[in-house]
C-alpha positions as CSV (number, residue, x, y, z in Angstrom):
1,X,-14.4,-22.3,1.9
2,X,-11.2,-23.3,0.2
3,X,-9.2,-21.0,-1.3
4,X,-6.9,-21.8,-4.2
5,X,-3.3,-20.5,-4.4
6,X,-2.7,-17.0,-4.3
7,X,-2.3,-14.9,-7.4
8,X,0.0,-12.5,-8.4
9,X,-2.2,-9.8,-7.9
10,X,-3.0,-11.1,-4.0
11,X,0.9,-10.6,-3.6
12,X,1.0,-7.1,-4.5
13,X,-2.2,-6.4,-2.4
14,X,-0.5,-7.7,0.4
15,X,2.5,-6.2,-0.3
16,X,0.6,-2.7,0.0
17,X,-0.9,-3.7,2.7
18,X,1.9,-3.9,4.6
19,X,2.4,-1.1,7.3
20,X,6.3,-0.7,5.8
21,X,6.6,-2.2,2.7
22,X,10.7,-1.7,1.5
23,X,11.7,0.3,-1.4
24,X,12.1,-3.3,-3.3
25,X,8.1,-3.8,-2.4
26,X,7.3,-0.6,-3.8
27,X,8.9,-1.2,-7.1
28,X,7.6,-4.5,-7.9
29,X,4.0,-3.3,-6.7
30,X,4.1,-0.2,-9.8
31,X,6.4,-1.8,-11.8
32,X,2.7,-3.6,-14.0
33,X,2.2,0.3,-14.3
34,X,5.2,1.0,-16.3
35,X,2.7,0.6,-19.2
36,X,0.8,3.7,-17.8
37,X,4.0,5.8,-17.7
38,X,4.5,5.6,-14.2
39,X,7.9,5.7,-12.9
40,X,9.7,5.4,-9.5
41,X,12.1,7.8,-8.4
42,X,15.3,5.8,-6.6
43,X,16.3,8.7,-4.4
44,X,12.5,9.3,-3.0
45,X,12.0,5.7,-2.6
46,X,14.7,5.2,-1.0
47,X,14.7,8.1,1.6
48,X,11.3,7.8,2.6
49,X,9.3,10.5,0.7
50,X,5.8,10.8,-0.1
51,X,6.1,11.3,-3.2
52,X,8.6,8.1,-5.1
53,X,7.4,9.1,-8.4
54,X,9.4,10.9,-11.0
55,X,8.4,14.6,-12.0
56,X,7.3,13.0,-15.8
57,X,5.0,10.4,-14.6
58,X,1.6,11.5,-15.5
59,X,-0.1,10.0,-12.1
60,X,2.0,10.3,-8.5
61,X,2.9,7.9,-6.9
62,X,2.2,8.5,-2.9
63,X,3.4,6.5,0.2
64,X,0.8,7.0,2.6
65,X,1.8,5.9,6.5
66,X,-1.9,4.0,8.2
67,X,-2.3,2.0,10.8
68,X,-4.6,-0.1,10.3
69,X,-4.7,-2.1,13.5
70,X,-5.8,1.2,15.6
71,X,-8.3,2.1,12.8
72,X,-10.0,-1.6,13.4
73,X,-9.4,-1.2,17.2
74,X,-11.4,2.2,17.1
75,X,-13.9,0.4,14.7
76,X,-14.8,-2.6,17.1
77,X,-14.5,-0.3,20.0
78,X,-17.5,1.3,18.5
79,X,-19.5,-1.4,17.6
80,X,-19.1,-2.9,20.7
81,X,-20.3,0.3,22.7
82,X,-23.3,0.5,20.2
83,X,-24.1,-3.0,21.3
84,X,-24.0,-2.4,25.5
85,X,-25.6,1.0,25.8
């Protein structure tokens, strides 16, 4: 199946996805929620905290570290013993 060109919501959804997105990639991915009062703290985004948003946005803002190649690793390694035993 063919699939078209991406959108600009694919970018920010692989922008998250990303295992460390920069500081730059975390403001364009909430910047759309500016609308909904959500603001970026500079200093916390730029010094690695969990928490980039500012004290008056109604919804935080979290950075949360996965790994999401281990989690798929640990996910096929239990499939595949499931399918031996």
């Amino acid at each position: 199946m063919a699939r078209g060109p991406p959108t600009p919501w694919s970018k920010r959804l692989d922008a998250i996805r990303d295992a460390r997105p920069s500081t730059e990639a975390r403001v364009a991915i909430c910047a759309p929620l500016a609308h909904l009062g959500v603001e970026i703290d500079p200093d916390a985004n730029a010094t690695g905290a969990q928490t980039i948003s500012t004290p008056a946005t109604p919804t935080s803002v979290l950075v949360v570290q996965t790994d999401e190649e281990a989690i798929i690793a640990r996910h096929a390694l239990t499939l595949l013993a499931g399918s031996i035993g």
